[in-house]
Backbone as numpy.savetxt, mean C-alpha at the origin, in Angstrom:
# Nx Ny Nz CAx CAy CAz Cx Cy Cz
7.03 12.21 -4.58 7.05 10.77 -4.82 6.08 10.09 -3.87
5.80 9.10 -4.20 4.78 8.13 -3.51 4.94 7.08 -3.29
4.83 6.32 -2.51 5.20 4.42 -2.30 3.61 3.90 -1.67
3.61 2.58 -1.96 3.14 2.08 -1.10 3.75 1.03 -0.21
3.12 0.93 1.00 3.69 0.53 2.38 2.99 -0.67 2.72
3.20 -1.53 2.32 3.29 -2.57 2.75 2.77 -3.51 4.49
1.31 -3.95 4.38 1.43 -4.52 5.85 0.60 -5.76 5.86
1.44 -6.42 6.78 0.65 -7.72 7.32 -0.59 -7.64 7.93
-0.84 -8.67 8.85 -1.92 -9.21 9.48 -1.55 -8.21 10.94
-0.38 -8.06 11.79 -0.27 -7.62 12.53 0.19 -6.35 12.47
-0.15 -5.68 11.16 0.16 -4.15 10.85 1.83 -3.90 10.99
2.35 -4.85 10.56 3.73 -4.91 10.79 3.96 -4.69 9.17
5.76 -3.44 8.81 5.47 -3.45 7.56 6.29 -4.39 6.84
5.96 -5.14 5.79 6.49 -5.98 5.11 6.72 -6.27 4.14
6.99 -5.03 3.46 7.63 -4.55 2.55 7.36 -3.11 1.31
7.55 -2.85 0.13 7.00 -1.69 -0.66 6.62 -2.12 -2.18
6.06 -0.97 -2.30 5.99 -0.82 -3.54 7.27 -0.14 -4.29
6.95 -0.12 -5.56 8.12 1.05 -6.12 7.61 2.28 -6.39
8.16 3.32 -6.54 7.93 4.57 -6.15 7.10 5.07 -7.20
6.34 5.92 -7.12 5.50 6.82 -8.37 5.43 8.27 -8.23
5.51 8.84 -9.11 5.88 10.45 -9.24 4.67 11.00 -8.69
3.34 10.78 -8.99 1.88 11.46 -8.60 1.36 9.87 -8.08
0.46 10.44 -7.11 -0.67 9.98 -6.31 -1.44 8.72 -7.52
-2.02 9.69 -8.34 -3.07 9.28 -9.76 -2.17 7.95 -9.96
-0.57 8.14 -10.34 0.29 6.85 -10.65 -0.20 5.54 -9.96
0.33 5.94 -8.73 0.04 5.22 -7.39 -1.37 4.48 -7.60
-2.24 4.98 -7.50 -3.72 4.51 -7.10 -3.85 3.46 -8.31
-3.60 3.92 -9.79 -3.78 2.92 -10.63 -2.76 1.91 -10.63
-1.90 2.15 -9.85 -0.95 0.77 -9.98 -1.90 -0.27 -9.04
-2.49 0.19 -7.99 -2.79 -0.74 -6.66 -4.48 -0.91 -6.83
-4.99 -0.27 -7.94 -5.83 -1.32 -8.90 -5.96 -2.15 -9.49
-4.82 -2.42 -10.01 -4.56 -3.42 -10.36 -3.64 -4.68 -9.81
-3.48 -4.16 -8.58 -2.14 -4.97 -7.93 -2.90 -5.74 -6.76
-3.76 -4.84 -6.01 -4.10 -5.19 -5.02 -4.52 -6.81 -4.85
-5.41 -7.66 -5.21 -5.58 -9.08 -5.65 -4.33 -10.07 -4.77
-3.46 -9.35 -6.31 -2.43 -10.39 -6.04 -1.54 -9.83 -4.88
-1.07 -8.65 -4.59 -0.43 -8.37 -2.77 -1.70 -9.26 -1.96
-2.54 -9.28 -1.87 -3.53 -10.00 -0.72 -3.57 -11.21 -0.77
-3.26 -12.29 -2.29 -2.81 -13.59 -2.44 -1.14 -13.78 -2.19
-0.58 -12.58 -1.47 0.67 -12.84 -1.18 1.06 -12.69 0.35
-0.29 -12.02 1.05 -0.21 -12.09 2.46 -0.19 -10.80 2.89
-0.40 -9.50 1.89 -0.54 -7.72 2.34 -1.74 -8.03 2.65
-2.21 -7.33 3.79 -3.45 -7.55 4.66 -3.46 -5.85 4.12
-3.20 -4.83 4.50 -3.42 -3.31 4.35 -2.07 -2.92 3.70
-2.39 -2.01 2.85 -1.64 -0.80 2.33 -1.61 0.91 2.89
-0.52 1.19 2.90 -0.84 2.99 3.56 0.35 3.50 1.81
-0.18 4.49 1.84 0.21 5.36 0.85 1.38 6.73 1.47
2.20 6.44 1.06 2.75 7.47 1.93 3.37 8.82 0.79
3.82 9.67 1.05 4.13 10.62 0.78 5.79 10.97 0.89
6.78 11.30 -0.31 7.80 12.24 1.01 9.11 10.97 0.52
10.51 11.64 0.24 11.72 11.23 0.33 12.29 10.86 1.67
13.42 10.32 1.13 14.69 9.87 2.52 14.22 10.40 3.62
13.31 9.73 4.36 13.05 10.03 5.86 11.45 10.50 6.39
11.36 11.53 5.54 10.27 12.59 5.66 8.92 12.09 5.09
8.90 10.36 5.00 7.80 9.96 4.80 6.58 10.53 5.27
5.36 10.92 4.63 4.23 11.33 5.55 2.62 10.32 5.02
2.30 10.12 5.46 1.26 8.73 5.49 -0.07 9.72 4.98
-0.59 9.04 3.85 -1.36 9.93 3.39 -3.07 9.37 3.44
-3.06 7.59 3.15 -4.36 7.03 4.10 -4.08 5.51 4.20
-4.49 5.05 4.69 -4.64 3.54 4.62 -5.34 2.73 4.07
-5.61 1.96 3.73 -6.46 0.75 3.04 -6.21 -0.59 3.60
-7.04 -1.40 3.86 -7.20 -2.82 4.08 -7.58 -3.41 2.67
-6.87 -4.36 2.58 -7.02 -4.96 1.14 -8.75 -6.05 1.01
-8.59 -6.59 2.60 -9.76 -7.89 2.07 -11.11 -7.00 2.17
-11.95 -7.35 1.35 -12.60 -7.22 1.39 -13.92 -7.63 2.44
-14.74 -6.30 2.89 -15.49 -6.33 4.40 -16.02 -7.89 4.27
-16.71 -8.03 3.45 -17.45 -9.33 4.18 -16.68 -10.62 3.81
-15.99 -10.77 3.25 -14.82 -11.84 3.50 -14.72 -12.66 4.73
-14.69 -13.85 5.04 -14.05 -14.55 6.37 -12.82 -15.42 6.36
């Protein structure tokens, strides 16, 4: 299973996604999602990996885009 993880401005987490069976799931959900989490205040996403506990962090992403101010 897969989630995404949720983070603010101060890398603090603030809340999830809902879960997806494969990675592939995952990535196309937060193609299309990403926008609106960043008009809601998700500064970065981490992808994590892994049931009850055994989460394992698989990469990170910053949502805004580099040249943004």
């Amino acid at each position: 299973m897969f989630v995404w993880r949720y983070l603010d401005a101060r890398g603090t987490e603030s809340g999830a996604s809902d879960r997806f069976e494969d990675r592939d799931a995952a990535e196309a959900w937060l193609s299309g999602s990403w926008e609106e989490l960043l008009e809601g205040g998700v500064e970065a996403v981490e992808l994590v990996e892994g049931d009850a506990g055994s989460d394992e962090v698989r990469y990170r992403m910053e949502l805004r885009p580099e040249d943004a101010t």
